[in-house]
C-alpha positions as CSV (number, residue, x, y, z in Angstrom):
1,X,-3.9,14.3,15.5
2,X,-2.5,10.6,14.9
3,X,-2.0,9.5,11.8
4,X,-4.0,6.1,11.1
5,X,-2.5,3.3,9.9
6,X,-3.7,0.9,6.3
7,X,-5.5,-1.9,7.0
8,X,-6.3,-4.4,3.7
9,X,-9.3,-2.7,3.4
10,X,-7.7,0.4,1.7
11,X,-7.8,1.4,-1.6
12,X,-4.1,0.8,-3.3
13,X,-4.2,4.2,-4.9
14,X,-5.3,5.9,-2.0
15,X,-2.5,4.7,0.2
16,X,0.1,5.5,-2.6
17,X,-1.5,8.8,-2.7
18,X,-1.3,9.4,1.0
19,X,1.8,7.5,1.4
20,X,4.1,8.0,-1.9
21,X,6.6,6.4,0.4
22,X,4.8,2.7,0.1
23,X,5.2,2.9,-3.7
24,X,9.1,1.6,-2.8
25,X,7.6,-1.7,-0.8
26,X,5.6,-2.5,-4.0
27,X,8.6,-2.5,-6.0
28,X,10.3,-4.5,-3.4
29,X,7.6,-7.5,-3.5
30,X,7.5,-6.7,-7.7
31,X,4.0,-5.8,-7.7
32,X,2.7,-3.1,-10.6
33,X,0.1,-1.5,-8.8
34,X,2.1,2.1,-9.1
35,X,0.5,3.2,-12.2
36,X,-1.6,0.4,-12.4
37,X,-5.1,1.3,-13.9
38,X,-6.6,-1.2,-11.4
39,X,-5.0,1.0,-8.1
40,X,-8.3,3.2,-7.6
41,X,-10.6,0.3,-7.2
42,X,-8.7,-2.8,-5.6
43,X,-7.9,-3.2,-2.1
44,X,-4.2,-4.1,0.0
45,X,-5.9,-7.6,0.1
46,X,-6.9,-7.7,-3.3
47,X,-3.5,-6.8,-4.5
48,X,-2.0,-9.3,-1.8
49,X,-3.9,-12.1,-3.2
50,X,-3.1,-11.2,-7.2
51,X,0.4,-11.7,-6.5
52,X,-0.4,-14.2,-4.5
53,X,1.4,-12.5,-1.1
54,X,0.9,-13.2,2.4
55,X,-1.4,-10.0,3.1
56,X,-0.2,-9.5,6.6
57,X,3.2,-9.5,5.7
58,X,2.4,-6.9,2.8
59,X,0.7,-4.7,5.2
60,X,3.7,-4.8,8.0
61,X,5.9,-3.5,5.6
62,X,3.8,-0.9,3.7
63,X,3.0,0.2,7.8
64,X,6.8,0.6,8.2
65,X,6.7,2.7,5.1
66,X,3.9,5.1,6.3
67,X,6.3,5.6,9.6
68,X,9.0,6.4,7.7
69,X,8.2,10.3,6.5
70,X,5.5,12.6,6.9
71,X,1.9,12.5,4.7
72,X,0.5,14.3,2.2
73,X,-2.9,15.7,3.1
């Protein structure tokens, strides 16, 4: 089965959750959302625009992240 790939409609924690490996790209762009208590309830493009990021280039890179190593289920 193929592994589907975020879109900005996902849920920040979820995706960290799924892919601990993203939690390095937030770092990168200095964003808190690892740990943050909002993580359960915003989305990539909610997030994107509270750090006022481009959200397509946020989500090419937490893509390439999620490619990188295997999932947890």
């Amino acid at each position: 089965m193929r592994e589907s790939l975020p879109s900005l409609e996902w849920i920040v924690a979820e995706l960290i959750e799924r892919y601990p490996q993203t939690s390095s790209v937030f770092s990168r762009f200095r964003m808190s959302c690892v740990g943050c208590a909002m993580a359960p309830f915003e989305t990539l493009a909610d997030a994107a625009a509270a750090y006022r990021l481009r959200p397509e280039g946020l989500l090419r890179e937490l893509r390439r992240a999620c490619r990188t190593k295997t999932t947890r289920k």
